[in-house]
C-alpha positions as CSV (number, residue, x, y, z in Angstrom):
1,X,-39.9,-30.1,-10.6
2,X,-39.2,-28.2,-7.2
3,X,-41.9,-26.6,-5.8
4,X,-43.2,-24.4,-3.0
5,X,-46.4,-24.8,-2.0
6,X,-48.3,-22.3,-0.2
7,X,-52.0,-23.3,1.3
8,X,-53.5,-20.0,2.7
9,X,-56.0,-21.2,4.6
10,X,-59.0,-19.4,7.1
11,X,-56.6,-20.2,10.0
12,X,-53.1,-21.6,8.9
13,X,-51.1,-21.2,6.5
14,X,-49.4,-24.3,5.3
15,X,-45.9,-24.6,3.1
16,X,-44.7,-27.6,2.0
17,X,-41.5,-28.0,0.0
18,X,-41.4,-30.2,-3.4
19,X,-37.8,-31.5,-4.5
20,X,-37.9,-33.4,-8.0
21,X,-41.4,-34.0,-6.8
22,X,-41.2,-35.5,-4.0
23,X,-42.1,-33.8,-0.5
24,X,-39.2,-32.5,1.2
25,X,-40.5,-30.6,4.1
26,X,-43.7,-29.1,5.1
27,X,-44.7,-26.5,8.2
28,X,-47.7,-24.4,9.0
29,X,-47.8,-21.1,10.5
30,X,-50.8,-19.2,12.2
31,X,-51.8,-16.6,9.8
32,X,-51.7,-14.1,12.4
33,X,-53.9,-10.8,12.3
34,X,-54.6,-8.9,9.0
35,X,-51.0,-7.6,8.5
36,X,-50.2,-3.9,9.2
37,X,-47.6,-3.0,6.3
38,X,-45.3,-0.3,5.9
39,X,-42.4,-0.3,3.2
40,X,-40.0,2.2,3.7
41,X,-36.4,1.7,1.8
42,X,-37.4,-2.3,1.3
43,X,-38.3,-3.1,4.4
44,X,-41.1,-4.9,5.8
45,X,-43.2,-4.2,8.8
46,X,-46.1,-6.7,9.4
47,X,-47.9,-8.1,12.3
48,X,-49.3,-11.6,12.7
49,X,-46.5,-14.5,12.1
50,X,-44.6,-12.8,9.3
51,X,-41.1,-13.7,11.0
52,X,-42.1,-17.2,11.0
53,X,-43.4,-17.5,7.5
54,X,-40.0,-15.4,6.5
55,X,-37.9,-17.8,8.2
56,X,-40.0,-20.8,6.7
57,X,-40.0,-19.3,3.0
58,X,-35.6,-18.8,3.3
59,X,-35.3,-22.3,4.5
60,X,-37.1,-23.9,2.1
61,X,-35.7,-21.5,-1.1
62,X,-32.4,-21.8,0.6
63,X,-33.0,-25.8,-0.5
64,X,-34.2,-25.4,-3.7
65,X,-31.0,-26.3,-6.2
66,X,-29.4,-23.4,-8.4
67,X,-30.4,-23.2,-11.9
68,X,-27.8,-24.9,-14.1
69,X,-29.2,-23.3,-17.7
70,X,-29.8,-19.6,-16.1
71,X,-26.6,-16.6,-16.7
72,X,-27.3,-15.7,-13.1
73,X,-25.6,-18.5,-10.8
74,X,-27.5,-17.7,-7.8
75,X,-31.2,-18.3,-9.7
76,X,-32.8,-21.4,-8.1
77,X,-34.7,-23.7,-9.8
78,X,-37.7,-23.2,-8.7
79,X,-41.3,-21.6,-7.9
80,X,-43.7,-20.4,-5.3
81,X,-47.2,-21.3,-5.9
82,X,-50.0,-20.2,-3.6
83,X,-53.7,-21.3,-3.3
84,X,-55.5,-18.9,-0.9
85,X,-58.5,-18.0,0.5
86,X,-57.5,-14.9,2.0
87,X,-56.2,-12.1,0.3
88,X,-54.7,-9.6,2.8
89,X,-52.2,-13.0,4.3
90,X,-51.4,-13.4,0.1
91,X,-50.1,-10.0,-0.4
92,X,-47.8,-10.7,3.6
93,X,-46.5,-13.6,1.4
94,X,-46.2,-12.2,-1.9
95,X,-44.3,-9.1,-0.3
96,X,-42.2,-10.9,1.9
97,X,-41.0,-13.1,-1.0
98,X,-40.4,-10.0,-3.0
99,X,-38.6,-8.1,0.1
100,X,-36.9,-10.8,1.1
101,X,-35.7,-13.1,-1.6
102,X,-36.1,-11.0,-4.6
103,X,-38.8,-13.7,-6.1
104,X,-42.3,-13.9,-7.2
105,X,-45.1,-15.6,-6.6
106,X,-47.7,-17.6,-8.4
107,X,-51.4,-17.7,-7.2
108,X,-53.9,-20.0,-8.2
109,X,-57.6,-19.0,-9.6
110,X,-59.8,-17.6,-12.0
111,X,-58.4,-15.0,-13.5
112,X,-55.0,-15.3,-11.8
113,X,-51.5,-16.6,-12.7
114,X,-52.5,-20.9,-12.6
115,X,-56.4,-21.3,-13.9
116,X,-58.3,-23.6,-12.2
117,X,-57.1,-27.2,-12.9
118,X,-61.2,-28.4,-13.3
119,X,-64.6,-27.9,-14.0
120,X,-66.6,-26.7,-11.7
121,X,-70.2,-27.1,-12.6
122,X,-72.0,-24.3,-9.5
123,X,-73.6,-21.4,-9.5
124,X,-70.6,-18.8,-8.8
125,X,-67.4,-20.3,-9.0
126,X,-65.2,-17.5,-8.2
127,X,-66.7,-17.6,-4.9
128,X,-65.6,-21.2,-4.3
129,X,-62.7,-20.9,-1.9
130,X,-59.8,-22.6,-3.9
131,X,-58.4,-24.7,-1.1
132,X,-61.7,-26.9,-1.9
133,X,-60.9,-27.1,-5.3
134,X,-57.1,-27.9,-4.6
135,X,-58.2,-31.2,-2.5
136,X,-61.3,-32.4,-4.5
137,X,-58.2,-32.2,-7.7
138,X,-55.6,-33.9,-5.5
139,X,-58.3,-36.7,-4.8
140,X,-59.7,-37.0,-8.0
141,X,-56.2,-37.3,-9.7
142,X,-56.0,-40.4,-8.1
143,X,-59.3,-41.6,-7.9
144,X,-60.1,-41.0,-11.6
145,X,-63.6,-41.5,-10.8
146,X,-66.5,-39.8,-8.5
147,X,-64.9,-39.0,-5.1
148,X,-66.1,-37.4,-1.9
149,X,-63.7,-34.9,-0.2
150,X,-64.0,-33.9,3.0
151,X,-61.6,-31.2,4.8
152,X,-62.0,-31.0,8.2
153,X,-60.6,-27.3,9.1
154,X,-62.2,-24.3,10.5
155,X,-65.0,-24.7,8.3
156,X,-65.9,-28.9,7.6
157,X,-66.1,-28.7,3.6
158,X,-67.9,-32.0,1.9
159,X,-67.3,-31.7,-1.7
160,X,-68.0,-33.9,-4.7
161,X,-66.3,-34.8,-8.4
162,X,-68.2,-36.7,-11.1
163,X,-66.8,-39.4,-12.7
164,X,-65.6,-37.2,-15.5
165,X,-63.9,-35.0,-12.8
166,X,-66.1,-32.3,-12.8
167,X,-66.5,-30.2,-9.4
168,X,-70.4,-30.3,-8.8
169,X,-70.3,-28.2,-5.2
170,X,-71.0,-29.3,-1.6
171,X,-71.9,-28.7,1.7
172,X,-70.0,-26.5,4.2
173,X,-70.7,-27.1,7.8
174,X,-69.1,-25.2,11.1
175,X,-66.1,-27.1,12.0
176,X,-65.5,-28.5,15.5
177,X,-63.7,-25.4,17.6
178,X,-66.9,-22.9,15.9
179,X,-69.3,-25.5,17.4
180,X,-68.1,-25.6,20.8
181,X,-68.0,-21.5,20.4
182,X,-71.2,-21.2,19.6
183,X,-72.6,-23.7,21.8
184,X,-71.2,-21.9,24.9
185,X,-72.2,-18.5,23.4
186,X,-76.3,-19.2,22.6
187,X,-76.0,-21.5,26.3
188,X,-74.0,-19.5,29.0
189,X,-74.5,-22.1,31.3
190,X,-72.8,-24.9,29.1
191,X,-69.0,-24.5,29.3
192,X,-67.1,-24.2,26.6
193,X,-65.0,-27.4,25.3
194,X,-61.6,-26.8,24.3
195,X,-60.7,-29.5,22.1
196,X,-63.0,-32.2,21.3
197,X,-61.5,-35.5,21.4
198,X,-62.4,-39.2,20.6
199,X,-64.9,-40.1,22.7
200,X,-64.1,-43.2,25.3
201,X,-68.0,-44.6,24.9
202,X,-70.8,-43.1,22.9
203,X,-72.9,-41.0,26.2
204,X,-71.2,-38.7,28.0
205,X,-71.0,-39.3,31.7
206,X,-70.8,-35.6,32.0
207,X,-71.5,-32.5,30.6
208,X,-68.3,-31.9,29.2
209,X,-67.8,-35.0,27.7
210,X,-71.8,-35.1,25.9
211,X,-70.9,-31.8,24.4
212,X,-67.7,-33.8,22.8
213,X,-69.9,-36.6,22.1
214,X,-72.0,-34.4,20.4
215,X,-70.0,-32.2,18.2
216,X,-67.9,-35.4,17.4
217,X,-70.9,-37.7,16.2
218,X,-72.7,-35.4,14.4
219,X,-69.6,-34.7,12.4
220,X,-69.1,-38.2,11.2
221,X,-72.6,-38.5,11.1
222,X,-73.1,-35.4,9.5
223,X,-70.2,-37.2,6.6
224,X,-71.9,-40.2,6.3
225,X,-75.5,-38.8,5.6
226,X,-74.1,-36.4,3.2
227,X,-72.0,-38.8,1.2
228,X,-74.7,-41.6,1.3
229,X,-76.8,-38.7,-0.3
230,X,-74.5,-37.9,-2.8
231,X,-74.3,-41.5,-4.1
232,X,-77.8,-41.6,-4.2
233,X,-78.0,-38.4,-6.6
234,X,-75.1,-39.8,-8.9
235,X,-76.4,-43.1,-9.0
236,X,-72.8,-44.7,-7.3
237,X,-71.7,-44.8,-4.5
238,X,-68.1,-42.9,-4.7
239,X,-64.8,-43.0,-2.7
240,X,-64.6,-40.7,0.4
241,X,-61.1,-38.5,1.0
242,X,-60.6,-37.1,4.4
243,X,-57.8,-34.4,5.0
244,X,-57.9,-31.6,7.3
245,X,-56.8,-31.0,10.9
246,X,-59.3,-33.2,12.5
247,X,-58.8,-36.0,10.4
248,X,-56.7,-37.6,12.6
249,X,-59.9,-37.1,15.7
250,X,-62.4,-38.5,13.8
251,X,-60.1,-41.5,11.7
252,X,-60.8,-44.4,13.8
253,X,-64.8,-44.1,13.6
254,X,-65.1,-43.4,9.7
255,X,-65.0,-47.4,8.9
256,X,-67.1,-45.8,5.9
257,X,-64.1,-44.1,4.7
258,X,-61.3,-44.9,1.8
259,X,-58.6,-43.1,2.5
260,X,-57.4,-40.1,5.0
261,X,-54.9,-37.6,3.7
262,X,-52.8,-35.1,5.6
263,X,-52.2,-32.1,3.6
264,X,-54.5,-32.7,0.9
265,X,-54.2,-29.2,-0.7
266,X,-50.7,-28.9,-1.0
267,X,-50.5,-31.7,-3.0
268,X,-53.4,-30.7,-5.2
269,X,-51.2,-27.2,-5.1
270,X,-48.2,-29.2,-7.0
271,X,-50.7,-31.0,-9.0
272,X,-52.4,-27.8,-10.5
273,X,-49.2,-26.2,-11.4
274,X,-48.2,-29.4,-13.0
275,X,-51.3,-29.8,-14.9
276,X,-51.0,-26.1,-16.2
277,X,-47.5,-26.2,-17.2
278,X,-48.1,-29.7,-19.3
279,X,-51.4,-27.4,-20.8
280,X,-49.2,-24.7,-21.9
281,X,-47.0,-26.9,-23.8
């Protein structure tokens, strides 16, 4: 099956290419400011990275192999399928893949083209951003049993699945760049930290470095409270998941940890169409 994946995230937009399943390329693009559009004879006039993600979407089609079976010899094999939590940057994608290369797209959700691959056991579900639900599937596929999943992005997202792979909600906790902003917002006099890192020791020999200290422990901490809690409410203690673009920050002090995951919702992305396509058969 060849795939494009599309992961529209809060701050990046992620596409990663699938050949006969196996992952052929993957890049990620700023999603750029809500697009301005204006269609006039075909064309396409956004702002933000629409270039980019143009360029990125050809390369990737331009890869795809030509259908064999189909009476147009140009047809690739292929489909675009996109998991997003933002809907203006999902109609920039869905337009430039219609403007550009004459295709459609397929978008993940309730009520949209792919359902939801799970249960979800909460309150509102159509208010669960679907990029949670793509990497607590993507674990849980190969878990087969409860699992903790825990994106670290612009938001920090600490989901759990049940054994029977149920979604049964989470916590969602600033991530590390909203921390620092607020931090230096509600404390003028603190400066504001660019990019926390790993720390060298535990204290902070200055200021800078205790505010790193601090957003950076009490993020793993933070994890490891959480999860330990979870176990406790599902009477086992279940496998942790890390993916997200701090991941690779915070890797060398979760010891607690099973497994860290780069790109986690992409692959739950492939996963979900999979699932849907074996469904409707």
């Amino acid at each position: 099956m060849n795939i494009i994946a599309i992961d529209i995230g809060n701050t990046n937009i992620t596409t990663a290419l699938f050949i006969d399943d196996i992952e052929s390329g993957i890049e990620k693009t700023s999603g750029g400011s809500t697009p301005s559009t204006s269609l006039r004879a075909g064309s396409l006039t956004t702002g933000g990275d629409s270039a980019k993600l143009a360029e990125i979407f050809k390369k990737f089609w331009g890869k795809i192999p030509v259908s064999k079976s189909a009476k147009d010899k140009t047809k690739r094999d292929g489909v675009i399928v996109v998991a997003s939590v933002k809907s203006e940057w999902t109609e920039n994608v869905r337009r430039i893949f219609k403007e550009q290369l004459n295709e459609k797209i397929l978008e993940i959700g309730i009520g949209k083209d792919v359902p939801l691959p799970m249960e979800l056991d909460v309150d509102e579900p159509r208010k669960v951003g679907v990029d949670r639900i793509m990497c607590a599937y993507a674990a849980y596929s190969v878990v087969e049993n409860a699992v903790v999943v825990a994106d670290f992005g612009t938001a920090v997202t600490i989901d759990l699945v049940s054994e029977k792979g149920v979604f049964l909600g989470g916590t969602i906790l600033p991530g590390f760049e909203a921390c620092a902003d607020a931090l230096n917002r509600f404390a003028p006099t603190l400066p504001k930290l660019e990019k926390v890192q790993t720390p060298q020791k535990p204290f902070g020999r200055n200021t800078t470095e205790a505010i790193n200290n601090g957003l950076y422990y009490s993020a793993i901490g933070a994890l490891e409270t959480i999860t330990r809690l979870y176990s406790e409410h599902i009477g086992t203690w279940p496998q942790t998941v890390i993916t997200g673009g701090g991941m690779p920050i915070i890797k060398e002090s979760c010891d607690f940890a099973d497994s860290f995951v780069s790109d986690l919702a992409v692959k739950g992305i492939v996963l979900t169409y999979k699932k849907y396509i074996e469904d409707k058969a």
